[in-house]
N, C-alpha and C positions, 0 to 999 in steps of 0.2 A: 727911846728904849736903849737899854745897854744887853746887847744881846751875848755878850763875852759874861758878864757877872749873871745872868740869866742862867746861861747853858754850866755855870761854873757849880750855882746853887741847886740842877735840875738833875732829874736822871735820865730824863729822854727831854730830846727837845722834836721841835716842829716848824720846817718852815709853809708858810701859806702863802698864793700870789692870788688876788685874785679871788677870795675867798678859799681854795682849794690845796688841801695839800700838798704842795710838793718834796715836800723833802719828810721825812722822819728818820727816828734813831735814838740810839745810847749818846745823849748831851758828850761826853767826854770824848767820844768818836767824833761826833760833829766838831770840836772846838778841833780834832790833829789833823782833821779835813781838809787839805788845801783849797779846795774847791769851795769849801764853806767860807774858809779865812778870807780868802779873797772876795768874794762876793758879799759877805755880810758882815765882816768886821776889819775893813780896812786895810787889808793887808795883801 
């Protein structure tokens, strides 16, 4: 999955672990997320 071109093309995104949501939000806010950046797109 490319979860950067995902959350680019999305308005909200979603993370799941485990079947269960943990994370939601506005995709754009996710992607200036450091928290996000680091844990799920490499950075």
């Amino acid at each position: 999955q490319n979860a950067r071109l995902a959350l680019q093309a999305a308005d909200r995104g979603y993370v799941m672990d485990s079947g269960t949501v943990t994370m939601e939000g506005d995709a754009k806010q996710m992607l200036d997320d450091p928290k996000v950046r680091a844990a799920y797109l490499g950075e």
